[in-house]
MARFIVO-55445 format. One record per residue (C-alpha): residue in three letters; x, y, z. Coordinates in steps of 0.5 Angstrom, whole numbers, plus 2048, in hexadecimal, padded with zeros to 3 digits. Layout:
! residues N
ALAXYZ;...
! end
This chain:
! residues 346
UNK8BC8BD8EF;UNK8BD8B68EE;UNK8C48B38EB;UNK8C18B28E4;UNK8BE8B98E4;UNK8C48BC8E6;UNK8C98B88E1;UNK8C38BA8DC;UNK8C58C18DD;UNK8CC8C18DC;UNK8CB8BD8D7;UNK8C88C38D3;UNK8CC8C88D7;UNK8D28C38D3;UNK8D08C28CC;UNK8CF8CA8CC;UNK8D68CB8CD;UNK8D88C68C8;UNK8D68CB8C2;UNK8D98D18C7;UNK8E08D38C7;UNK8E18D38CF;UNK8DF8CC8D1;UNK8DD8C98D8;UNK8DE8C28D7;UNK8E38C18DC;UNK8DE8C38E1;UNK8D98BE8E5;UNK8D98BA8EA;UNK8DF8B68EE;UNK8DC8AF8F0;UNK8E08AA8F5;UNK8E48A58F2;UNK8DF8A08F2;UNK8DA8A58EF;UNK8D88A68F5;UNK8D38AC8F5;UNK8D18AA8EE;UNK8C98A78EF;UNK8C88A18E9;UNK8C08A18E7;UNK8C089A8EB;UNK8C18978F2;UNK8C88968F3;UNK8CB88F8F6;UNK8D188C8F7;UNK8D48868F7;UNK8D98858FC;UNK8DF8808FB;UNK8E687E8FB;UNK8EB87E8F5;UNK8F387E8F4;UNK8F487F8FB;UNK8EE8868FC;UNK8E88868FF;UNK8E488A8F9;UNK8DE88C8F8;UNK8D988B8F1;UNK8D38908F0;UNK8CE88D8EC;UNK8C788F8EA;UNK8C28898EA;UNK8BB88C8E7;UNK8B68878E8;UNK8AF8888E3;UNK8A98898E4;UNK8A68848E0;UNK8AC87F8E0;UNK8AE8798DA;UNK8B38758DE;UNK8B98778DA;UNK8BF87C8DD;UNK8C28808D9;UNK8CA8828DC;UNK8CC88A8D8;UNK8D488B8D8;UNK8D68918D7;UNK8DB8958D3;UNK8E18988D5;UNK8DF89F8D5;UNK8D889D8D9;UNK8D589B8DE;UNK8D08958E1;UNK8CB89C8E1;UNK8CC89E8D9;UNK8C78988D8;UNK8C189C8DB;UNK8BD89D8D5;UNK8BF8948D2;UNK8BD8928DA;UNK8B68968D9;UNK8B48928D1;UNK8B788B8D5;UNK8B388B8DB;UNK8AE88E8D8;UNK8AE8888D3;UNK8AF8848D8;UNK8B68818D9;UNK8BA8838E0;UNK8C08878DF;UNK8C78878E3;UNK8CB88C8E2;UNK8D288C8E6;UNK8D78928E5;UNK8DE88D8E5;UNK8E488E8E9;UNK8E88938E8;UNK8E18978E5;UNK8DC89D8E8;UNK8D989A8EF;UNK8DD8958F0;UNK8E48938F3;UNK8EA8968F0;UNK8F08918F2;UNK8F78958F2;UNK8FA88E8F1;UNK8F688A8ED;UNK8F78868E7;UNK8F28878E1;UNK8F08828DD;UNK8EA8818D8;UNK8EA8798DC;UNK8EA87D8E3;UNK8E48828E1;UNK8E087C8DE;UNK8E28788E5;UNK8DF87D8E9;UNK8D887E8E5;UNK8D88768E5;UNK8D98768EC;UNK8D487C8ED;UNK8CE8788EA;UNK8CF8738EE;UNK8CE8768F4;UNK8C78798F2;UNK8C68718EF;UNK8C68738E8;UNK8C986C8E3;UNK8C88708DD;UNK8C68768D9;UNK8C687B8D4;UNK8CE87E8D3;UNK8CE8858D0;UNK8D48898CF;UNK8D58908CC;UNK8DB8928CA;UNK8E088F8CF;UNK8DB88B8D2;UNK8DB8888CB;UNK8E28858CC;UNK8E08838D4;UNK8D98808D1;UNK8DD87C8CC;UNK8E28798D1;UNK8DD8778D6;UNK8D98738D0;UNK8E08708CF;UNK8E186E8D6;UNK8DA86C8D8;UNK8D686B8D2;UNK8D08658D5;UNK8CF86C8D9;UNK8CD8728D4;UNK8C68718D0;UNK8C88768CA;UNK8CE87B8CA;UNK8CB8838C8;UNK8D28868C5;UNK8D188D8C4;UNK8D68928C0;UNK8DB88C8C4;UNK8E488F8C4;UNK8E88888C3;UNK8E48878BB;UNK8ED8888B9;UNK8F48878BC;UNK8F788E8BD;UNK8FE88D8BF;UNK8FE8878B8;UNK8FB88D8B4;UNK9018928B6;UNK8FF8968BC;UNK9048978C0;UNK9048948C8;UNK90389A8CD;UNK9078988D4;UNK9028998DB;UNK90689F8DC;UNK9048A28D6;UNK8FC8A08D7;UNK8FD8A38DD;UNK8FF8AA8DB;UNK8FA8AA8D6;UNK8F48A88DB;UNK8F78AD8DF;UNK8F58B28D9;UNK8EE8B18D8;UNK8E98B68D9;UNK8E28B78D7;UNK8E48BB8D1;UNK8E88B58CE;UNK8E28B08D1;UNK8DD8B38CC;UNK8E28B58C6;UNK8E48AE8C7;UNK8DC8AC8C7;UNK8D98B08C2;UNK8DD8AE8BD;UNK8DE8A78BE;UNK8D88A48C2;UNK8D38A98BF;UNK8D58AA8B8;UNK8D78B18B9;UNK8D08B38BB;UNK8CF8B58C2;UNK8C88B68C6;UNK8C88B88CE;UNK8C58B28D1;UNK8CC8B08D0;UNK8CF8B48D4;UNK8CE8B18DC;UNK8D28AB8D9;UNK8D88AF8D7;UNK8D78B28DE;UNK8D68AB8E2;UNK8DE8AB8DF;UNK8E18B18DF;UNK8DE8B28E7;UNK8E38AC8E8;UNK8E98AF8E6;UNK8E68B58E9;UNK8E68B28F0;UNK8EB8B18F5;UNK8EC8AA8F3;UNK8EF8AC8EC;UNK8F58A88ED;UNK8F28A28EF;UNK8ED8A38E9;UNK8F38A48E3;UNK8F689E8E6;UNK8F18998E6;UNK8F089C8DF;UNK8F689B8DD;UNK8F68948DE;UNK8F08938DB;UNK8F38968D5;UNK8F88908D5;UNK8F488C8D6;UNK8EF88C8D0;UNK8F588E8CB;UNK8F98888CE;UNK8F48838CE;UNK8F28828C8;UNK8EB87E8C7;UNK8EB87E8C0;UNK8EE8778BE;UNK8E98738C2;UNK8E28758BE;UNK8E186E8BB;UNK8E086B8C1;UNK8DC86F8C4;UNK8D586A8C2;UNK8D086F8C5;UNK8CB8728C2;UNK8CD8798C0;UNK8CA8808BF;UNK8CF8848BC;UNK8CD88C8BC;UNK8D28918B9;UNK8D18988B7;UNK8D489A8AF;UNK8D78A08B1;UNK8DB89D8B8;UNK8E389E8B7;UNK8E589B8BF;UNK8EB8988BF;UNK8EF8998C5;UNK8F689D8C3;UNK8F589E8BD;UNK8F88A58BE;UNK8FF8A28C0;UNK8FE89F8B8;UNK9028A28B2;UNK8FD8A68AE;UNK8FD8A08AA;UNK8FB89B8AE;UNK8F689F8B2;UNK8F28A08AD;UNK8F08988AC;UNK8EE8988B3;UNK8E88988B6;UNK8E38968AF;UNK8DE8938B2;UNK8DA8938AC;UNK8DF88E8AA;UNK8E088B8B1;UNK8D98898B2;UNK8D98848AC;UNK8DF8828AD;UNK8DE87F8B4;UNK8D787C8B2;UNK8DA8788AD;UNK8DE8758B2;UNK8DA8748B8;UNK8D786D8B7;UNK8CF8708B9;UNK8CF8778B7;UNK8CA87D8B5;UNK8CD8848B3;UNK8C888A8B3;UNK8CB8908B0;UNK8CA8978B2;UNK8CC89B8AD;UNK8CA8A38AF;UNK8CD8A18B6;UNK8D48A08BB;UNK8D789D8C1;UNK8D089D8C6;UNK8CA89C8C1;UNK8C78998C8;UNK8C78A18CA;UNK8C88A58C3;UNK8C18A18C0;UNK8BE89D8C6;UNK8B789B8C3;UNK8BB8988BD;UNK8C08948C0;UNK8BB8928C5;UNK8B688F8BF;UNK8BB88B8BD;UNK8BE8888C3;UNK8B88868C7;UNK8B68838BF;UNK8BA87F8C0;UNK8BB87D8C7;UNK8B487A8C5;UNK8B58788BE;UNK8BD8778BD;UNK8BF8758B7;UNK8C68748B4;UNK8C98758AD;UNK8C687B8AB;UNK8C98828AA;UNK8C48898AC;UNK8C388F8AB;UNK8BF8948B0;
! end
């Protein structure tokens, strides 16, 4: 049985047991700390390089189309992804054409997992830079889901001449947490609480906010690429990297810079995604203002300087996976025919 297949049944073998009272969610696969194990749907490559003193690794995908455009589109990934969550918006890009890169960052799924390494948006961007220059890539596409959003954003900022157009999709940072009243979490405290993550707080988590409540059971292998790391024996190596990753975005807020950022901009939100890192260490108060992205959406259009804002009223945090062939649409119309200052609904 091959690797999809055998998620695919569990995958139904779980969303059974969400509507039955002995629930089996905490079983599956345990994957090596750098996903070793879990097989993506391309080839997997690695880029070899020396940073803040390690000699570390980046895998990356680097699906070339059949018939190609001469245009490269590079796919950064969320926190709660992987360059492999992509499959289904790598397969519409190629097949229109574009060549797709897809790096899993340091600190992420089949890349290396530093126990000292200084997380930063610049460094994660510095990296990719210095990716797409060995495969002799000047310039590309940048699109960023969720946390890739905030990474695609700081690397627009930090080298603007080498992004054509910038695709956003459902982006975290569109608000100041802390400055909204989210209280600051120390790394041990990050630490303690990756150290409790299960598959069943991955899919509660997941249903609820990139799904908007709905569930369906090709979902699940994503939940299980996740919860096989916190299974396997590199679990510490895993919360810690994580931990640190989650200090990263909520310290370093991108939120103050969009007005220069000149690239032309697709901004893509679902109308029922609530993202917003630590919101429930918020007062009740404070935590239901967070993470309205019906309101952040147009509020971000209005200051980035060349922006469209597509809407997706019905959908969550990962309209790429909840509704591809809509979020596909939209993207590579206008790939092809970018035009700012409008707002849609799709």
């Amino acid at each position: 049985m091959s690797r999809f297949a055998a998620l695919f049944a569990l995958a139904l073998t779980t969303a059974a047991s969400l509507i039955s009272p002995a629930s089996a969610a905490d079983e599956g696969p345990a994957y090596g700390p750098e996903l070793q194990g879990f097989e993506y749907p391309f080839p997997v490559e690695r880029y070899r390089f020396s940073s803040q003193g390690q000699e570390l690794e980046m895998a990356y995908l680097d699906v070339k189309p059949s018939n190609p455009n001469g245009r490269t589109v590079v796919m950064l990934h969320g926190k709660n992804f992987c360059a492999a969550t992509w499959e289904g918006s790598i397969k519409a890009l190629t097949a229109a054409g574009y060549r797709v890169i897809a790096p899993d960052q340091i600190g992420f799924c089949k890349s290396s997992k530093p126990e000292r390494y200084q997380f930063t948006f610049q460094q994660l961007a510095g990296n990719t830079r210095a990716l797409l220059a060995s495969l002799g890539i000047e310039h590309s596409v940048m699109m960023g889901h969720s946390t890739g959003g905030m990474l695609a954003m700081r690397y627009a900022l930090m080298y603007p001449a080498a992004v054509d157009q910038l695709v956003l999709v459902d982006p975290i940072g569109l608000e100041d947490w802390a400055a909204k009243g989210v209280p600051w979490l120390s790394l041990d405290g990050w630490n303690e609480r990756e150290k409790k993550v299960t598959a069943d707080t991955i899919r509660a988590y997941e249903r609820a906010t990139y799904y908007s409540g709905n569930w369906d059971a090709s979902y699940e292998p994503w939940v299980q690429m996740l919860a096989g790391l916190y299974r396997g024996p590199g679990r510490e190596t895993v919360a810690s990297s994580s931990a640190r990753l989650y200090d990263m975005i909520a310290t370093q807020p991108v939120f103050y810079e969009f007005e220069h950022i000149n690239t032309p901009v697709l901004l893509l939100t679902g109308g029922k995604d609530t993202t917003a890192i630590g919101k429930d260490l918020a007062p009740p108060d404070i935590r239901a203002k967070l993470g309205n992205y019906p309101v952040l959406g147009k509020e971000a259009a209005k200051r980035l300087p060349h922006a469209q804002l597509i809407e997706f009223p019905d959908l969550g945090h990962a309209p790429q996976i909840q509704a591809p062939a809509r979020f596909h649409d939209a993207v590579l119309g206008w790939l092809q025919h970018p035009e700012t200052g409008a707002t849609l609904t799709k």
